[in-house]
LOMARLO-601168 format. One record per residue (C-alpha): x, y, z; chain. Coordinates in nm, 2 decimals. Layout:
N
+--------+--------+--------+---+
|      u |      v |      w | c |
+--------+--------+--------+---+
|      X |      Y |      Z | A |
...
+--------+--------+--------+---+
END
This chain:
65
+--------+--------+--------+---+
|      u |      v |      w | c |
+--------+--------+--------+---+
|   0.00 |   0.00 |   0.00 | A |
|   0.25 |   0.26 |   0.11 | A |
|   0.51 |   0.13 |  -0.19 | A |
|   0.26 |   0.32 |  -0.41 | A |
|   0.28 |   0.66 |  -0.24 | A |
|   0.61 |   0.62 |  -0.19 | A |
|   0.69 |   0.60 |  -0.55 | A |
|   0.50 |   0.92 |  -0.61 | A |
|   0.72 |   1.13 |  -0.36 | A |
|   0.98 |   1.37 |  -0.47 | A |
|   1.26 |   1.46 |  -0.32 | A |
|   1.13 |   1.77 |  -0.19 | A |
|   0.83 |   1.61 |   0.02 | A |
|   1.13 |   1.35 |   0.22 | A |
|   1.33 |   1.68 |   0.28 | A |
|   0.97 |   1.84 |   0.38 | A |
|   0.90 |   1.56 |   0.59 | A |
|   1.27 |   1.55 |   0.77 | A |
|   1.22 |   1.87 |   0.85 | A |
|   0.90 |   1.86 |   0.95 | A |
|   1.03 |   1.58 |   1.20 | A |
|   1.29 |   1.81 |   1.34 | A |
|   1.06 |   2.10 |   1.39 | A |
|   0.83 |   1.85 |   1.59 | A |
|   1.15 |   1.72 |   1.81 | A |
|   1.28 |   2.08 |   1.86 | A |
|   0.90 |   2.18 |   1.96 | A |
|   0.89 |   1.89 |   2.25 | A |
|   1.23 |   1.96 |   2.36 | A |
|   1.10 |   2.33 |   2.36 | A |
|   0.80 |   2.28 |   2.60 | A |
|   0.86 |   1.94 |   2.80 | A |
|   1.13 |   2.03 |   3.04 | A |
|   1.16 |   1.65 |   3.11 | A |
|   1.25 |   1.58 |   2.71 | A |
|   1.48 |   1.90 |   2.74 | A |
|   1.67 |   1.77 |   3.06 | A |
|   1.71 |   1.41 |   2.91 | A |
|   1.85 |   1.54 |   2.63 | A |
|   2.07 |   1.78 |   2.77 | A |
|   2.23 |   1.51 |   3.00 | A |
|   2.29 |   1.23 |   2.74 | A |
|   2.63 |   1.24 |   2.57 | A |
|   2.57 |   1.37 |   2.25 | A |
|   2.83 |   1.13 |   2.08 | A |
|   2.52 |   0.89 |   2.17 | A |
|   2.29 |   1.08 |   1.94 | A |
|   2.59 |   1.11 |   1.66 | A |
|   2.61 |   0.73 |   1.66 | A |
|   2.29 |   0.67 |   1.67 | A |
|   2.25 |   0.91 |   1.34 | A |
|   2.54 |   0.73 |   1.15 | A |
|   2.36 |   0.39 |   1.21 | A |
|   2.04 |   0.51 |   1.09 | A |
|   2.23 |   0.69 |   0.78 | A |
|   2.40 |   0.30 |   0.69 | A |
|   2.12 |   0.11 |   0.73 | A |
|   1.91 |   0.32 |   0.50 | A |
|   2.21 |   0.31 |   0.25 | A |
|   2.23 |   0.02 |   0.24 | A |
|   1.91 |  -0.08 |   0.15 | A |
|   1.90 |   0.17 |  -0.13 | A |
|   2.20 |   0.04 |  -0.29 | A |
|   2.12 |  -0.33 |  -0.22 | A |
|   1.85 |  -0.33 |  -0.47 | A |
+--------+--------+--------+---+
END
């Protein structure tokens, strides 16, 4: 079901919907103080890794095919 819509996207909707993702984040870091603390505490090294792991997976799957 979703392969269909997904086929129809451009490149500009997954950057529009990245960002819109980031937005969101920055949002309930903004008003949860909980969210902000957690974040502000964890090593951001953990967040870096954890970015470069989502980055390979996704890579390769698009270059598997």
């Amino acid at each position: 079901m979703f392969e269909k819509q997904i086929k129809k996207m451009k490149m500009l909707d997954f950057a529009l919907t990245k960002l819109g993702v980031a937005a969101f984040v920055a949002f309930l870091i903004g008003i949860w103080p909980a969210a902000r603390n957690w974040v502000l505490s964890v090593n951001p090294w953990y967040f870096f890794a954890v970015s470069l792991i989502a980055v390979a997976i996704v890579s390769a799957r698009i270059w598997r095919k």
